[in-house]
C-alpha positions in Angstrom: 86.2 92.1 66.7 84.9 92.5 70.0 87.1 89.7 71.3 90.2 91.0 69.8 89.5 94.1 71.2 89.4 92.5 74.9 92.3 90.7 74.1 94.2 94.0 73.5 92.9 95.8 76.5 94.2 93.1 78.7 97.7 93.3 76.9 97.5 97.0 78.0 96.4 96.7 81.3 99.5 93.9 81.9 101.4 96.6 80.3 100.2 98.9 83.7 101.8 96.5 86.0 104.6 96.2 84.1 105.6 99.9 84.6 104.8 100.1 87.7 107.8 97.7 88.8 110.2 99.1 85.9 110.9 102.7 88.4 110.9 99.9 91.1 113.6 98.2 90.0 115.8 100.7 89.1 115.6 103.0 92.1 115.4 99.8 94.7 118.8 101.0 96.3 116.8 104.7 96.8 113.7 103.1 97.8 115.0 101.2 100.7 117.4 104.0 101.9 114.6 106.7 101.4 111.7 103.9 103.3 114.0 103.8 106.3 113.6 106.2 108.0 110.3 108.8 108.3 112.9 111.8 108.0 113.4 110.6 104.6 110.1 110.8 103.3 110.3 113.9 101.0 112.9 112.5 99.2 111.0 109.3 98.9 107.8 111.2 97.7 109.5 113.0 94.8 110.6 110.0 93.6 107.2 108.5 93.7 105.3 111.5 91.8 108.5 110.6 89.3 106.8 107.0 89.2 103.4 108.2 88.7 104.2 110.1 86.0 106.5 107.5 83.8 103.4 105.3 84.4 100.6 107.5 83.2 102.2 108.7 80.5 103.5 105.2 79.8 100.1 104.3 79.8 98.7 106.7 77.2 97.1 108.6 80.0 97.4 112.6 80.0 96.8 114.5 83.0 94.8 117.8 82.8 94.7 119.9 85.9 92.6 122.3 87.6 92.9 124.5 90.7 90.5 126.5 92.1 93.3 127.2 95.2 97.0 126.2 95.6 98.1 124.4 98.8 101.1 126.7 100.8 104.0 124.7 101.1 105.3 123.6 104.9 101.3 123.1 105.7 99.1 120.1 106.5 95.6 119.3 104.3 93.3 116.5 104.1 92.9 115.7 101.0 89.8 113.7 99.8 88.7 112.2 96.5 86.4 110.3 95.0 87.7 106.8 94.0 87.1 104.3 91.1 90.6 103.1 89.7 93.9 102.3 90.7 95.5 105.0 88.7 94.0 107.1 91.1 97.0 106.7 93.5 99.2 108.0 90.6 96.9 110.7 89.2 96.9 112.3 93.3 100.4 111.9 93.0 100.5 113.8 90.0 98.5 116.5 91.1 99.9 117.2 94.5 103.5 118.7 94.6 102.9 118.8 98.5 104.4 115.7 100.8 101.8 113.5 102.0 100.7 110.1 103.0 98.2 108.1 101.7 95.6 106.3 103.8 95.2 102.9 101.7 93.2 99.1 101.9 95.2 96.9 103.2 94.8 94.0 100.4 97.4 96.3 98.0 100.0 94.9 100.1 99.4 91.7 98.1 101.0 93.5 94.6 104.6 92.0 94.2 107.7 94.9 94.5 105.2 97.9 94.6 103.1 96.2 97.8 106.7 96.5 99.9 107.0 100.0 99.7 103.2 100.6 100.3 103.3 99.2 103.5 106.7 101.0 104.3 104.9 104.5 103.4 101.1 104.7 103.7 98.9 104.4 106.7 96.9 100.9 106.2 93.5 99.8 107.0 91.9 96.7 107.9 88.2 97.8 107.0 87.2 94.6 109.1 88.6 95.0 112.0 87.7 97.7 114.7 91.3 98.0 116.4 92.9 98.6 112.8 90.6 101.6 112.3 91.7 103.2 115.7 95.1 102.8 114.5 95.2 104.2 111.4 94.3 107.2 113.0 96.7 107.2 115.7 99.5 107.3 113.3 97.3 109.3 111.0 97.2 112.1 114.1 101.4 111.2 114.5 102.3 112.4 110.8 100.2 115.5 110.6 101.5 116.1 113.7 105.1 116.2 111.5 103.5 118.7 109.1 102.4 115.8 106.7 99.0 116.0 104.5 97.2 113.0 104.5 95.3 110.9 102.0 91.7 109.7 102.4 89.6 107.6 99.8 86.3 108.8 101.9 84.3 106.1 100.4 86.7 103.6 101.9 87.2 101.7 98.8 85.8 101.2 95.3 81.9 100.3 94.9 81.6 97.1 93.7 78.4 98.3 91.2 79.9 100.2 88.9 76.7 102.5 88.6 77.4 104.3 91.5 78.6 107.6 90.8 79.7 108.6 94.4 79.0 106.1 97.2 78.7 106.8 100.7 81.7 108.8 103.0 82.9 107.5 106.0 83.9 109.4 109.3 87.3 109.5 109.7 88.9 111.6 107.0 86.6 114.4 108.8 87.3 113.5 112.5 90.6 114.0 111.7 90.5 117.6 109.8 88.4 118.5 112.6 91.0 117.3 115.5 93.9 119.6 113.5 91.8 121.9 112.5 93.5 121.7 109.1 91.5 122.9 105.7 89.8 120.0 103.4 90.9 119.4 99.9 88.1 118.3 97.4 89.3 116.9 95.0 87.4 115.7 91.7 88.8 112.8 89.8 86.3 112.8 86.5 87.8 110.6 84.0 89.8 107.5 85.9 86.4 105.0 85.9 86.1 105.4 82.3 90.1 105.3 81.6 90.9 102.2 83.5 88.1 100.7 85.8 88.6 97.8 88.0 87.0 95.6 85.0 89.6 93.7 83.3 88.5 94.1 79.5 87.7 97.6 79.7 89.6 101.1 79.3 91.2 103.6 77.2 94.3 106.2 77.1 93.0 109.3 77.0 93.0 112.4 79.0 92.5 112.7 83.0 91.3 115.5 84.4 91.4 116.3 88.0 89.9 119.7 89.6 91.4 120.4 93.0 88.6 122.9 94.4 88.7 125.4 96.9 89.3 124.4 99.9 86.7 123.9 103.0 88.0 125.7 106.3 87.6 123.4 109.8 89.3 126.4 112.1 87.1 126.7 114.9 84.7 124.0 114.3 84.4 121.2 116.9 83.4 117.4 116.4 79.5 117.6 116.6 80.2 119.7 112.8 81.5 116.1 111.4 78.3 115.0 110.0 77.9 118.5 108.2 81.3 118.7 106.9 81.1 115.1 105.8 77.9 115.9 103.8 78.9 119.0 102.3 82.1 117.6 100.8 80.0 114.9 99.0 77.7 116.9 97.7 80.4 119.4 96.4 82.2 116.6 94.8 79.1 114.8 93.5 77.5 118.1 91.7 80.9 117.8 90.2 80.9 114.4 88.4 77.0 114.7 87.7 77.7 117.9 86.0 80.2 116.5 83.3 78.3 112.9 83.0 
C-alpha cells in the first residue's frame, strides 16, 4: 500500500512540472516580447501570477491569505520568506499583486522552458562565488532603483535536513532595505514543506496559508542596525511557524 502510494505521489509531482510548461507554451509569443525589454515587466508579471495560480490550483493546492498590512501600489518592499518548497515561488506570486523581482539560486536555470524565462527575469546567484554575490546586488540596487520590490529567500536556499524549522538568514536582503531605506515584508509560508517538500515521494493538496505581517520600518536606520534587523525578522517569522507546529 505504502508503495502504491509513493508511486502516486510521484505521478503527481510529474504532474507539477507538467503545468508549469502548459502557460509556457501557450503564452511563448508574450513571454519573449514581454522578457525583452525591462519596461515590459509588469505585463510580464501579471502573466506570471496567472501561471502561479493555474498551477496551484492545478495542483490541488488552495491558497489562504492573511494580511496584517497591504503594500501601497507604485512603492518598493523587500520582501522575505521563509523557504522549503518550490511552490513557494508560485505561492509569493500569489500573494503579492505588487511588481517585483525575485532573487533566486542559480541551478533553476537548469528546468527546461520555465529556466529561460527565470534567467530573463530574476536576479541570480552563484552562492559559491564571491563576485556573483556583489552582483546580484548591484542590479538588485538598479531595479529598486526603478520602483521594483525585490524577492529574498533569506536563508539562501532550502536546508538540506528537513528538521529545521527556520535556518539561519543571510546579510543581504537586509543591507539592501537598509541602503533604500524601504520597509521589510515578513512573510510566513506555514504549509508548503508539508504540501510539497523537496522529497520526491512525499506531499499532499491541501490548503496553503501564507500571513504577510506588518511590516518592519528601515527609515532612518544606518548599516551598523543590520545584525538587529536581521535577527528580529527571524525571530518574528520563527514564533510564527513554531506557533502553528
Amino acid at each position: 500500500m505504502q508503495l502504491l502510494r509513493s508511486f502516486l505521489i510521484v505521478l503527481w509531482r510529474i504532474w507539477f512540472y507538467i503545468l508549469m510548461a502548459i502557460p509556457i507554451i501557450i503564452f511563448l509569443p508574450l513571454l519573449l516580447l514581454f522578457t525583452s525589454r525591462t519596461r515590459f515587466y509588469p505585463q510580464f508579471f501579471i502573466l506570471a501570477r496567472w501561471w502561479a495560480f493555474f498551477i496551484l490550483y492545478g495542483m490541488g493546492f488552495f491558497p489562504k491569505i492573511e494580511r496584517e498590512q497591504r503594500l501601497e501600489k507604485g512603492k518598493s518592499y523587500m520582501l522575505v520568506a521563509n523557504h522549503t518548497s518550490m511552490t513557494d515561488i508560485m505561492l509569493m506570486l500569489v500573494a503579492m499583486k505588487n511588481p517585483f523581482v525575485f532573487v533566486g539560486k542559480k541551478e533553476l536555470v537548469k528546468i527546461p522552458l520555465f529556466g529561460y524565462f527565470y534567467k530573463r527575469t530574476c536576479i541570480l546567484v552563484d552562492r559559491g562565488n564571491q563576485r556573483s554575490r556583489k552582483e546580484v546586488f548591484d542590479r538588485a540596487q538598479k531595479r529598486l532603483n526603478d520602483g521594483t520590490s525585490i524577492c529574498i529567500f533569506p536563508e539562501g536556499g532550502v536546508p538540506d535536513d528537513l528538521s529545521i524549522t527556520l535556518d539561519t538568514f543571510k546579510d543581504g536582503a537586509f543591507r539592501l532595505a537598509l541602503e533604500h531605506q524601504i520597509p521589510i515584508v515578513p512573510i510566513v509560508f506555514y504549509d508548503n514543506k508539508k504540501r510539497f517538500p523537496y522529497v520526491l515521494t512525499k506531499g499532499s493538496p491541501g490548503r496553503m496559508r501564507v500571513k504577510i505581517k506588518k511590516f518592519l520600518c528601515t527609515e532612518g536606520l544606518g548599516q551598523e542596525e543590520k545584525k538587529n534587523l536581521r535577527e528580529n525578522t527571524r525571530e518574528l517569522l520563527l514564533q510564527e511557524l513554531q506557533a502553528t507546529s
